[in-house]
C-alpha positions in Angstrom: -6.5 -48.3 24.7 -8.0 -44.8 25.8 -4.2 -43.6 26.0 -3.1 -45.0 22.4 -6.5 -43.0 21.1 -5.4 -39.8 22.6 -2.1 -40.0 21.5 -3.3 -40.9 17.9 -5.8 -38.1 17.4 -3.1 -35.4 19.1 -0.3 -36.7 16.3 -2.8 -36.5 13.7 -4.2 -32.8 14.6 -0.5 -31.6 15.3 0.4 -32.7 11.8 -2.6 -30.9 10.4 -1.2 -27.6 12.4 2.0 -28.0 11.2 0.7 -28.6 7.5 -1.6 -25.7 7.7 1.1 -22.9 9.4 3.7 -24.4 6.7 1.3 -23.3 4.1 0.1 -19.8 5.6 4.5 -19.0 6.0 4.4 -20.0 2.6 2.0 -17.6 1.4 3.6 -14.8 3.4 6.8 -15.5 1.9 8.7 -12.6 0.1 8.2 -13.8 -3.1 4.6 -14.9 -2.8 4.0 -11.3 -1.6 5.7 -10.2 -4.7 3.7 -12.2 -6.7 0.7 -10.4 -5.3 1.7 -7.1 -5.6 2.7 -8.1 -8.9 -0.9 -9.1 -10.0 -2.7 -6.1 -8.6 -0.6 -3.8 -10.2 -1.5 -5.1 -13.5 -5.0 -5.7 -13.1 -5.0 -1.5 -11.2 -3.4 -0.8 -14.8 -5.6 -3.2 -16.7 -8.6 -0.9 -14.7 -7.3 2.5 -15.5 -6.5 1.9 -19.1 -10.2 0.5 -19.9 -11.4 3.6 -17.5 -9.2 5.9 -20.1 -10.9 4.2 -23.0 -14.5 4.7 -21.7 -14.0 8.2 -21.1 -12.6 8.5 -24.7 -15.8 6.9 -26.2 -17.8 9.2 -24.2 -16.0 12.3 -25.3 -16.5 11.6 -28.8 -19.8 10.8 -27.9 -20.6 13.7 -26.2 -18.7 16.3 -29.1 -20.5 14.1 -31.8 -24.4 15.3 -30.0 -22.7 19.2 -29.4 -21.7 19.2 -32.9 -25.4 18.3 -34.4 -26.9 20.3 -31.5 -25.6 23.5 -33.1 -25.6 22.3 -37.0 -22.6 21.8 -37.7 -21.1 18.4 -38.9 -17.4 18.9 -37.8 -16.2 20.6 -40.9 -15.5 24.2 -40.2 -13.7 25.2 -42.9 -17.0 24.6 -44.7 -19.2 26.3 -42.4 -16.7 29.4 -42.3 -16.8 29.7 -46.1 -20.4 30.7 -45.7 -20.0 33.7 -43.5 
């Protein structure tokens, strides 16, 4: 009886191994690895295009409080008529 227990719970953990090292080739599989890369390139891209945007935003931000720090509203042509 002791024998037939042993021999049950080894079959049963040796399929969990097997199940569990099937899965982990799986994942370092070519294409999985692909499918990785894949996905981090577009979110890098996703990250430097929002990153582009925010320093946009913060440049005309930033020229908008120069402009009205030294009185003048953007228009030049304006402000050179006068001198």
């Amino acid at each position: 009886m002791r024998r037939l227990f042993w021999l049950a719970l080894g079959g049963t953990i040796g399929a969990l191994l097997v199940r569990k090292l099937a899965k982990v080739a799986e994942s370092a599989s070519p294409k999985a690895l692909a499918a990785g890369v894949s996905s981090s390139i577009g979110g890098l891209a996703d990250a430097v295009r929002d990153f582009a945007d925010e320093v946009r935003d913060g440049m005309a931000e930033r020229e908008a409080e120069l402009l009205d720090g030294v009185g003048l509203d953007g228009r030049l042509g304006a402000r050179a008529e006068e001198f």
